[in-house]
C-alpha positions as CSV (number, residue, x, y, z in Angstrom):
1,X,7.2,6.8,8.7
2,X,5.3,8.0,11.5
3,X,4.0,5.3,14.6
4,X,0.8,4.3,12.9
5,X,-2.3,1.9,13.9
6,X,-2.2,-1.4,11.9
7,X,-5.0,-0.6,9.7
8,X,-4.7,3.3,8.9
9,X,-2.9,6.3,7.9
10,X,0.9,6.4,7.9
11,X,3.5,8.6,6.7
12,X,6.8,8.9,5.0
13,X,9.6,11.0,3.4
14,X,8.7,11.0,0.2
15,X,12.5,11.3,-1.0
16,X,13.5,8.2,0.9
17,X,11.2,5.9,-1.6
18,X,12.9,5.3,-4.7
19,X,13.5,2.3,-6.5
20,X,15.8,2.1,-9.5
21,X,14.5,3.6,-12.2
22,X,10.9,3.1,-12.1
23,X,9.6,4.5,-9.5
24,X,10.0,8.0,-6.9
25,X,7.1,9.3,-5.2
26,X,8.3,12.7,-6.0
27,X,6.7,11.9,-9.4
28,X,2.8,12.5,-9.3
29,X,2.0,9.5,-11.4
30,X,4.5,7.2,-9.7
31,X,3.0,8.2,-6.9
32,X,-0.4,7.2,-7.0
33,X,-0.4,4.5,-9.5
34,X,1.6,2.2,-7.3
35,X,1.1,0.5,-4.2
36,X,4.0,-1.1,-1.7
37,X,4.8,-4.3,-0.8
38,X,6.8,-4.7,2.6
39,X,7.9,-8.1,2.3
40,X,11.2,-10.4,4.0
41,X,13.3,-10.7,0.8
42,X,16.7,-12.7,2.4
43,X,14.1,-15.7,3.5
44,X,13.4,-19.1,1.5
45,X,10.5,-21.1,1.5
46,X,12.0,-24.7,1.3
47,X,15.6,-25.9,1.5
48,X,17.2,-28.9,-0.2
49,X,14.3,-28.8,-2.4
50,X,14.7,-29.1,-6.1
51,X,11.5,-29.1,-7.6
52,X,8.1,-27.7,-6.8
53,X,5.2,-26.9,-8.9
54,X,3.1,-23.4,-9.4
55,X,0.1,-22.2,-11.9
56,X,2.7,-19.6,-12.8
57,X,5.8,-19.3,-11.2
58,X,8.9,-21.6,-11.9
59,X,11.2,-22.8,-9.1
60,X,14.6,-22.0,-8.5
61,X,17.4,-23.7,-6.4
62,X,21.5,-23.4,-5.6
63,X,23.9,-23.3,-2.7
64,X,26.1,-20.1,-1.5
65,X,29.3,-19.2,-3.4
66,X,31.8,-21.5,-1.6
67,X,32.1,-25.2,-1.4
68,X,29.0,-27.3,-0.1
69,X,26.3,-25.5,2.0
70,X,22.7,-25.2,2.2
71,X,20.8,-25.6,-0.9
72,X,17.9,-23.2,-0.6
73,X,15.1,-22.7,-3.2
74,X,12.7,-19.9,-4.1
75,X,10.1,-19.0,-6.7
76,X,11.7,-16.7,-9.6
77,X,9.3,-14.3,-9.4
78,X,6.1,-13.5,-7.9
79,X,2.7,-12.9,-10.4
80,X,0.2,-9.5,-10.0
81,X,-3.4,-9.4,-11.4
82,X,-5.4,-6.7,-12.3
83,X,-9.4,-7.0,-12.2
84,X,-12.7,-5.1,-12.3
85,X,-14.3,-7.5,-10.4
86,X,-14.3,-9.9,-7.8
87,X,-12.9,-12.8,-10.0
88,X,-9.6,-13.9,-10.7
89,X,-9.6,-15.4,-14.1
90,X,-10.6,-12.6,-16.9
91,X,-7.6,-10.1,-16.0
92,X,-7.2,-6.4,-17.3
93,X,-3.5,-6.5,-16.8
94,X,-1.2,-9.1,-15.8
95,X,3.0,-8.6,-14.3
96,X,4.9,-10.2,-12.7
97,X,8.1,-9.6,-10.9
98,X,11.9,-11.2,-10.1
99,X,13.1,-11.9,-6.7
100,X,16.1,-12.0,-5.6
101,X,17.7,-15.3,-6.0
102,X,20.7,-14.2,-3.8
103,X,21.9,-17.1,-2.1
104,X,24.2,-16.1,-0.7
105,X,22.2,-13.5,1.2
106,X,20.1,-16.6,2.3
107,X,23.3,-18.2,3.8
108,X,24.4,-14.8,5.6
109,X,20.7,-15.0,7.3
110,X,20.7,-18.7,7.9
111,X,24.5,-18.2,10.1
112,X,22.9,-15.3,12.2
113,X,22.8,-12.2,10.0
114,X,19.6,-9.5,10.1
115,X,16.4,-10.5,7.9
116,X,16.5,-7.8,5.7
117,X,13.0,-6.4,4.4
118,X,11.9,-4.3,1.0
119,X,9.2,-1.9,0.7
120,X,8.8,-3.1,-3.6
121,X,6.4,-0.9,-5.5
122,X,4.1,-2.5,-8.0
123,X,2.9,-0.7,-10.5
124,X,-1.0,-1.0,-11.2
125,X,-1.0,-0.8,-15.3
126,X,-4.9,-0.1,-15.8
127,X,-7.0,2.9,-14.7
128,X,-10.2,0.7,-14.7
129,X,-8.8,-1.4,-11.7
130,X,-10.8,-1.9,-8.7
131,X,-9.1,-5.7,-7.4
132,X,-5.3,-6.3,-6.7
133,X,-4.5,-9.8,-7.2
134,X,-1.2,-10.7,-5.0
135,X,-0.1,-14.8,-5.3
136,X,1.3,-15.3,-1.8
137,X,5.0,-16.7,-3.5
138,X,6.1,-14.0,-1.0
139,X,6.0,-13.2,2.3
140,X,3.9,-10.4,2.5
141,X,4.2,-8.3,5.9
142,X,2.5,-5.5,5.1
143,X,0.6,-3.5,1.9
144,X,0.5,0.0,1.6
145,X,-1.8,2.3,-0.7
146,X,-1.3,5.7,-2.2
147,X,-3.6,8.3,-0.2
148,X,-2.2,11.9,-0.5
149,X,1.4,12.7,-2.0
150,X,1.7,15.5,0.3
151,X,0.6,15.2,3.8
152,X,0.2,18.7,4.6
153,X,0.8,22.4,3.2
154,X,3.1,22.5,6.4
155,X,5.0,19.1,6.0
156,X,5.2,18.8,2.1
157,X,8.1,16.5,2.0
158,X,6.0,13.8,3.7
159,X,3.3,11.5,2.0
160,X,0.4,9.6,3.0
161,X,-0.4,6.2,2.7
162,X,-3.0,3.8,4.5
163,X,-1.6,0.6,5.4
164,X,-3.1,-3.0,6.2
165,X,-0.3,-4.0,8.6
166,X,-0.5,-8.4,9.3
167,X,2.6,-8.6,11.7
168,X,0.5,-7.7,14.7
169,X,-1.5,-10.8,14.4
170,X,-1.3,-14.1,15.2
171,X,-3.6,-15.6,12.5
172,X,-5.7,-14.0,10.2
173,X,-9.7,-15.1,9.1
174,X,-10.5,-14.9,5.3
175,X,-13.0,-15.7,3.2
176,X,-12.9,-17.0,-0.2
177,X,-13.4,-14.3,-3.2
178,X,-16.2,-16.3,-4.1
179,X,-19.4,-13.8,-3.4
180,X,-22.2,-15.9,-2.1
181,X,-23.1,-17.0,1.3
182,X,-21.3,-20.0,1.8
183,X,-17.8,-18.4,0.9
184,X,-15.0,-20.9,2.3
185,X,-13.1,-19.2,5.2
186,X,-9.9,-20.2,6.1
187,X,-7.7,-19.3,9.2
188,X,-3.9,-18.3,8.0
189,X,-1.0,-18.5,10.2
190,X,0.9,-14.7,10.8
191,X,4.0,-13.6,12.6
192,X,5.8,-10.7,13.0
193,X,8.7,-11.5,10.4
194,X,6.9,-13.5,7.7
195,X,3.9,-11.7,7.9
196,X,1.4,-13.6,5.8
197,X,4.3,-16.1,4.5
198,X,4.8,-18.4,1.6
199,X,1.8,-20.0,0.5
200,X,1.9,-22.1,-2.8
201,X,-1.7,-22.6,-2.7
202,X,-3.3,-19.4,-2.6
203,X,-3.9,-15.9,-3.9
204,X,-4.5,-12.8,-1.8
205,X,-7.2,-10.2,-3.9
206,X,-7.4,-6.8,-2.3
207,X,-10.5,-3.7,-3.2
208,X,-8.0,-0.8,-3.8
209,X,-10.8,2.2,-3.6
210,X,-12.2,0.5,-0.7
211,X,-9.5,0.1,1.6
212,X,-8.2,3.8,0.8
213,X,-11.8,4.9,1.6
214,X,-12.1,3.1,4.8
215,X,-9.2,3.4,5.9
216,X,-8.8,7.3,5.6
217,X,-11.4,6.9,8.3
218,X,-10.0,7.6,11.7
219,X,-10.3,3.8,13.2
220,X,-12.9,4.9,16.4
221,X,-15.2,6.4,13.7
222,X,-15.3,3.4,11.1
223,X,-18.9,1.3,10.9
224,X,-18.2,-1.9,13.1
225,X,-20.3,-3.6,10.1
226,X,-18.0,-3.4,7.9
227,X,-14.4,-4.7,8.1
228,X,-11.4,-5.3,5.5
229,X,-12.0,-9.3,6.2
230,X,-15.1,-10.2,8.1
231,X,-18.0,-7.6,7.3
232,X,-21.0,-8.7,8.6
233,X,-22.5,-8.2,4.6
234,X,-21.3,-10.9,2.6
235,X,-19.6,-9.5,-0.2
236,X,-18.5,-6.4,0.9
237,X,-14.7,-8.0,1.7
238,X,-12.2,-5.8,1.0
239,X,-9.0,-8.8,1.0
240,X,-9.8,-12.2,0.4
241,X,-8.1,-15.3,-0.3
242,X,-8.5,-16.9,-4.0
243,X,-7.0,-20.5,-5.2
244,X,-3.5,-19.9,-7.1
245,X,-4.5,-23.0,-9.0
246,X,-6.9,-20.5,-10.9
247,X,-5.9,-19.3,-14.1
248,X,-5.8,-16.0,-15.2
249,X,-6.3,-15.1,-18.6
250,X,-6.1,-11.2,-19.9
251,X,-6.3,-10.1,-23.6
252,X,-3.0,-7.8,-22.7
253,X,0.5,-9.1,-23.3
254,X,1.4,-10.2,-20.0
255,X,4.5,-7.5,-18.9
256,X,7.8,-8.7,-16.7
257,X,9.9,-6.5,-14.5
258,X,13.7,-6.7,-14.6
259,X,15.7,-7.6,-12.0
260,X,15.8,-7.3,-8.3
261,X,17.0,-4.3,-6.6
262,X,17.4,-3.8,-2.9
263,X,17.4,0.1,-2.8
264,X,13.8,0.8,-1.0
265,X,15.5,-1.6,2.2
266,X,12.9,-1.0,5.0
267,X,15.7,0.1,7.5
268,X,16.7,3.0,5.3
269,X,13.3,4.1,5.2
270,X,12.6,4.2,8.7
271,X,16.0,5.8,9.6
272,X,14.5,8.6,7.2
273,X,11.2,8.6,8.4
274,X,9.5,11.2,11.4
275,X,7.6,10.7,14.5
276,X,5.3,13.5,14.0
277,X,1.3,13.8,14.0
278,X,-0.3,15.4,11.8
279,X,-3.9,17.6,12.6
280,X,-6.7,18.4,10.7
281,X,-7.2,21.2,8.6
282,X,-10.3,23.6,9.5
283,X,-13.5,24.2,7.3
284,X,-12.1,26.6,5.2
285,X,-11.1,26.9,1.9
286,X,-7.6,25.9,1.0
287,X,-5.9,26.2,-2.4
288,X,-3.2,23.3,-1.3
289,X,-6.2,20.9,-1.1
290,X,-7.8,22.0,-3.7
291,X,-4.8,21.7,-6.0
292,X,-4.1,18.5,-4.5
293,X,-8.0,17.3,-5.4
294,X,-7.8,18.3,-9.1
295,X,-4.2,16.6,-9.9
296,X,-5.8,13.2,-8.3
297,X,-9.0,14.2,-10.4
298,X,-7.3,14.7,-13.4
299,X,-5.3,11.4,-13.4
300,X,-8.8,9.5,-13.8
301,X,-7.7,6.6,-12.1
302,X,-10.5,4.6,-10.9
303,X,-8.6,3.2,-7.8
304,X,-7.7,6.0,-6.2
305,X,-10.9,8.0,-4.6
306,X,-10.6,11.2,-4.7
307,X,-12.3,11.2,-0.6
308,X,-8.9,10.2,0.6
309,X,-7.1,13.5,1.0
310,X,-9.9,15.2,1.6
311,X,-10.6,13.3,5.0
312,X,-7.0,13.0,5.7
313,X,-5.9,16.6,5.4
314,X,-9.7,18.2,6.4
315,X,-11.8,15.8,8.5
316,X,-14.4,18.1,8.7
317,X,-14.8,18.9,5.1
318,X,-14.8,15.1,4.6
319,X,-17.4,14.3,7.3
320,X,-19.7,17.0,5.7
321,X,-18.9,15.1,2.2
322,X,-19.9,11.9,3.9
323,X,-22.8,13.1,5.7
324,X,-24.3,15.4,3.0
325,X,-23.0,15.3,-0.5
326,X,-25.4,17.8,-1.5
327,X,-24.6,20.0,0.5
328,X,-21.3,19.7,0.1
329,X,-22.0,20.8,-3.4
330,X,-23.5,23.7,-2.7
331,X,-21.2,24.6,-0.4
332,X,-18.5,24.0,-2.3
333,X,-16.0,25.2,-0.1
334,X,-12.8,24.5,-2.7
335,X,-14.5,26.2,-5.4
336,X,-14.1,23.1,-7.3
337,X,-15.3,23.0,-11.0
338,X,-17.9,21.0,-11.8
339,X,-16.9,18.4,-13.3
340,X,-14.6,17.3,-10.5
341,X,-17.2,18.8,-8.3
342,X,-19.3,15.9,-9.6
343,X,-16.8,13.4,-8.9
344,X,-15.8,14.1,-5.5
345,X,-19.8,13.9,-4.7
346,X,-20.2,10.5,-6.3
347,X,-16.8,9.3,-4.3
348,X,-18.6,10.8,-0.8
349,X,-22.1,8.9,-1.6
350,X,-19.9,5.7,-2.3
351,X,-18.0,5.7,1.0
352,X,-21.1,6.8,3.3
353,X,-21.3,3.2,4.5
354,X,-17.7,3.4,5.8
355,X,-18.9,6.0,8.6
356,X,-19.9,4.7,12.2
357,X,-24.0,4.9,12.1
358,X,-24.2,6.4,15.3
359,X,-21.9,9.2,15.0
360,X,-23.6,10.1,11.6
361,X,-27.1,10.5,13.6
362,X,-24.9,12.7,16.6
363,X,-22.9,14.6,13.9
364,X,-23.7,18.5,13.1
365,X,-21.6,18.3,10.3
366,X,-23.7,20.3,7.4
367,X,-21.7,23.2,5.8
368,X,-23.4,26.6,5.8
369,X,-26.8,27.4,6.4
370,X,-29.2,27.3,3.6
371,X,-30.0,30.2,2.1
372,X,-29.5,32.8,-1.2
373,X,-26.6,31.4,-2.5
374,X,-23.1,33.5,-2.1
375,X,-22.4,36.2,-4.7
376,X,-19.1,36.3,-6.3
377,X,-17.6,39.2,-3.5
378,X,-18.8,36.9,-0.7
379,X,-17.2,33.9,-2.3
380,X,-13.6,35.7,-3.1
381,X,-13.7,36.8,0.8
382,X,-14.6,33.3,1.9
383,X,-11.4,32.2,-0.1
384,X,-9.4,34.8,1.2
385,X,-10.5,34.3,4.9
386,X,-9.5,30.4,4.6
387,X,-6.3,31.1,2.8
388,X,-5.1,33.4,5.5
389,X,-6.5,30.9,8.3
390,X,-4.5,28.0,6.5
391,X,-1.6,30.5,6.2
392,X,-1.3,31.3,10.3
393,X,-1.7,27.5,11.1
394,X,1.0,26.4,8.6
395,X,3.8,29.2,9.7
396,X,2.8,28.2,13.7
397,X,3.0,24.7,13.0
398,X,6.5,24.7,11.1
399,X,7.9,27.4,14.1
400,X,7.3,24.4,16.6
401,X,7.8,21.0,14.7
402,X,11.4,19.3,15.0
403,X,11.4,16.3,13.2
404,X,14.7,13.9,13.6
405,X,15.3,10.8,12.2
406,X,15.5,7.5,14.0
407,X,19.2,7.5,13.2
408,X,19.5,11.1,15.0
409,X,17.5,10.1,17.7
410,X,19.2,6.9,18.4
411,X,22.5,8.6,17.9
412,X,21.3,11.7,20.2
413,X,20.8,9.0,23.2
414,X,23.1,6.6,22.9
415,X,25.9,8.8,21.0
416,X,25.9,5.8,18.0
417,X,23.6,4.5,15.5
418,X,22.2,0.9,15.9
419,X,19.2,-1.4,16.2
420,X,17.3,-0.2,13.4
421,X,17.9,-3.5,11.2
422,X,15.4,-6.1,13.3
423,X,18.0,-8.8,13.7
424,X,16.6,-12.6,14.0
425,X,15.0,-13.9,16.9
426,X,15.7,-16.7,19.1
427,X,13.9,-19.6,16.5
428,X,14.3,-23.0,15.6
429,X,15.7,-23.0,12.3
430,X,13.7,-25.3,9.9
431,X,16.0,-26.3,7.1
432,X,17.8,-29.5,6.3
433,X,21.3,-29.2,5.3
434,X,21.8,-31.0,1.8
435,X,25.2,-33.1,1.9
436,X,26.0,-32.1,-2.1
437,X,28.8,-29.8,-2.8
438,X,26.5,-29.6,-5.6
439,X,26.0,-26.1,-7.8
440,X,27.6,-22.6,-7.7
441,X,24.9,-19.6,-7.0
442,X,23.2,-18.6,-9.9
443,X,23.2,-15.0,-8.6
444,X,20.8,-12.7,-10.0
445,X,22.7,-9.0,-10.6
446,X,20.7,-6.8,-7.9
447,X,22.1,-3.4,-9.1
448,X,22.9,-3.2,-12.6
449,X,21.3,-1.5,-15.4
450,X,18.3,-3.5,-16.5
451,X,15.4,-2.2,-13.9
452,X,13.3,-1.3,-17.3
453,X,10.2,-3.2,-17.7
454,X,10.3,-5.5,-20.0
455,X,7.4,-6.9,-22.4
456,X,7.1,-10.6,-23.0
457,X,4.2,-12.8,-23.9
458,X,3.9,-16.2,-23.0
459,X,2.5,-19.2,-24.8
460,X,1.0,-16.3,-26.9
461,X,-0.8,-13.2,-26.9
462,X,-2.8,-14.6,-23.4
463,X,-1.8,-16.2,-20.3
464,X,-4.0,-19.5,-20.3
C-alpha cells in the first residue's frame, strides 16, 4: 500500500489480499463486492469480566492455556447490516462474523508482545445496498472501499481502494443517522492503535457510493460543504453513528461466517505493498479503461459508482463527466455503448456536488468542440491515436518504475528485516488481574478448514 492521505486513494498488491477461502482480489467479484476492515484483533475490551449484555452479540470469557492468569473477555462475533436507506431497523441483508477468541494471543500482548492488526473483508450480500451498518464490537482503525481492481494499464498487479483512515485523530464528531435538524452529535474518543475502539452502545452506518465518489476526488478539489461527518447540509452524512440497542429486522435468513483466520495480518500486507504514485491518464481513448468501465457496469452493483475509476485512472475524463455529462456523452471518448453510456452519465450528474464550486466555475474541462458529429473513420483514428498515446506512456512508465517492498527496503538499509510489526507503546495497562486459576482457553481453531459461510437463522426466519 502506497503512503496515502487519511481520507483518499490508496493502493495495494492485489496478490497480498487473500483470506481463506472466501475472498482474493484477484477475483473480479471478490473484489468489488467487499470492503476491508483494519481492525486490532489480539486486544480485549474488559478483563475479569464475565458477563455483559448486547442487542446481538453474546459475551465470551477465559484465561491463557497455563495455570491462573488474566481472564480476558470479548464479544463472539461482530454483527454487519445492509440498508437502502438511512435507517437501521428494516435490513436487506444481515451477517455477522467470529473473532478470534485466542487468549492466549491476548496474554502474549498483555506481557509485551506486538498488537497484531487484520485487514477482514466483509462481504456486502445485496446489490441494492447503499448503507453499511458496522456495530462498534471492534476496534475499527480504518475502512477501506473497492475503487478500481487495477490501478493502471502500467501497474496491473496493484488495486485501488479509498480509505477513511481514524488513527490520525484524536476524537471524532458524529451525528446521529437520524436525518432531521436536530440530529444528536456526539464526540468519540480515537487513537492510533484502537482506532474508533469498543463501543457497546453504538453502531457506525457508512454511504458506500458516496464515500467512493468523494473520495476518488483528489482532497484539494473536494466541495468544503460537504464532508464524510460534518456537511454543512444536514443529511448528506456519509458515516454516522446509530444506537446498537436498535433492532434490525430483514426478511433474509440472517448468514454467519466461520471461523477466524489471521491470514490478511496488516504487517504482511505492507511488507508487500509499494511506495509508488500513480498519474493520470490523458484525454484519450483507452481500451484498459474502457474494459475496466464495462466489467464494473456489468456487475450492476448499486454501491459501486461506476465514476470511481474513471477519475482515478483519467482525471480529466472524470472532471469533463463532472462538469458536463452531456457532453461527455457526446463525446464519448471510450466508445462506450449506450446502455452503460447512460449509466456512467447518471453516476457523473450524481457526484457533481462532490466538486469544489469554484474550480468548476475556473475549469475548461468540456471535451471537443461542438460541431457535426465524428464519422466512423474519424472515430477509429481517434481510438487508434489514444491507444498508441496510452501505449508510449505505459512502456516509459514501466522502463523507470522500481518498486521494492518495505521488507527490501528495510533489508537494503539496514541489511535485516525489522520494525514492520507496530510493537506496543509505553501505556498504562488497564486490566485487573483475576485471582481464579479458573477455566482453560476455549480456543477458537484460526486455520482450519471451516472458512465457508455458513447459513443459520435465529429465533426464525427474521432477526427481531
Amino acid at each position: 500500500m502506497a503512503s496515502y492521505y487519511p481520507e483518499g486513494e490508496c493502493y495495494f498488491q492485489r496478490n497480498s489480499l487473500r483470506y481463506s477461502r472466501t475472498f482474493t482480489a484477484e477475483n473480479t467479484d471478490h473484489f468489488y463486492r467487499h470492503v476491508l476492515l483494519e481492525y486490532y484483533w489480539n486486544g480485549w475490551p474488559a478483563t475479569g469480566v464475565q458477563s455483559r449484555s448486547h442487542q446481538r452479540s453474546h459475551w465470551r470469557h477465559g484465561t491463557p492455556s497455563g495455570i491462573g492468569g488474566t481472564r480476558f473477555g470479548d464479544w463472539d462475533r461482530f454483527w454487519v447490516a445492509e440498508s437502502r436507506e438511512r435507517v437501521p431497523t428494516q435490513m436487506l441483508r444481515i451477517h455477522n462474523h467470529a473473532n478470534s477468541l485466542n487468549w492466549n494471543e491476548c496474554r502474549d500482548h498483555q506481557r509485551g508482545g506486538p498488537r497484531k492488526y487484520i485487514l477482514r473483508p466483509v462481504r456486502i450480500e445485496s446489490p441494492e445496498t447503499q448503507w453499511l451498518w458496522i456495530d462498534a464490537t471492534i476496534p475499527l482503525r480504518a475502512i477501506y472501499f473497492p475503487v478500481s481492481q487495477k490501478t493502471d494499464e502500467a501497474l496491473q498487479d496493484l488495486c485501488t481502494y479509498v480509505v477513511i483512515d481514524f488513527r490520525h485523530r484524536n476524537r471524532l464528531l458524529l451525528r446521529s443517522q437520524a436525518n432531521s435538524n436536530f440530529g444528536h452529535e456526539l464526540n468519540f474518543p480515537v487513537n492510533s492503535y484502537n482506532g474508533l475502539g469498543w463501543n457497546d452502545s453504538v453502531t457506525w452506518g457508512f454511504n458506500i457510493p458516496n464515500i467512493i465518489a468523494y473520495l476518488s476526488i483528489p482532497h484539494k478539489l473536494r466541495n468544503p460543504d460537504y464532508d464524510l461527518f460534518m456537511p454543512k447540509i444536514r443529511g448528506e452524512e456519509m458515516v454516522v453513528w446509530a444506537s446498537a440497542a436498535t433492532p434490525w429486522r430483514s426478511s433474509s435468513i440472517i448468514l454467519q461466517y466461520g471461523d477466524f483466520f489471521r491470514e490478511m495480518d496488516f504487517a504482511d500486507i505492507i511488507s508487500a505493498t509499494f511506495g509508488v504514485e500513480v498519474g493520470w491518464r490523458p484525454f484519450k481513448y483507452s481500451s484498459f479503461l474502457q474494459n475496466l468501465l464495462v466489467s464494473v457496469a456489468q456487475m450492476a452493483l448499486g454501491f459501486v459508482p461506476v465514476i470511481g475509476p474513471i477519475l482515478s485512472i483519467a482525471f480529466g475524463m472524470g472532471i469533463q463527466l463532472l462538469t458536463d455529462p452531456d457532453s461527455f456523452g457526446r463525446d464519448n471518448i471510450l466508445e462506450l455503448g449506450i446502455g452503460i453510456l447512460e449509466t456512467v452519465i447518471e453516476a457523473g450528474k450524481r457526484s457533481q456536488k462532490y466538486i469544489a464550486p469554484d474550480f468548476l466555475a475556473q475549469c475548461r474541462c468540456g471535451g471537443q468542440k461542438r460541431g457535426a458529429p465524428l464519422t466512423d473513420e474519424q472515430r477509429e483514428q481517434r481510438k487508434k491515436l489514444g491507444e498508441e498515446i496510452n501505449k508510449r506512456l505505459t512502456e516509459g512508465f514501466k522502463a523507470k518504475v522500481v518498486l521494492r517492498s518495505l521488507l527490501e527496503q528495510e533489508k537494503l538499509r539496514n541489511g535485516r528485516m525489522e520494525g514492520i510489526v507496530e510493537e506496543v507503546q509505553n501505556e498504562a495497562t488497564e486490566t485487573t488481574q483475576d485471582e481464579e486459576t479458573g477455566e482453560e482457553a476455549e480456543e477458537k481453531p484460526e486455520a482450519d478448514e471451516s472458512g465457508k459461510k455458513q447459513e443459520t437463522e435465529e429465533n426464525g426466519d427474521k432477526h427481531e
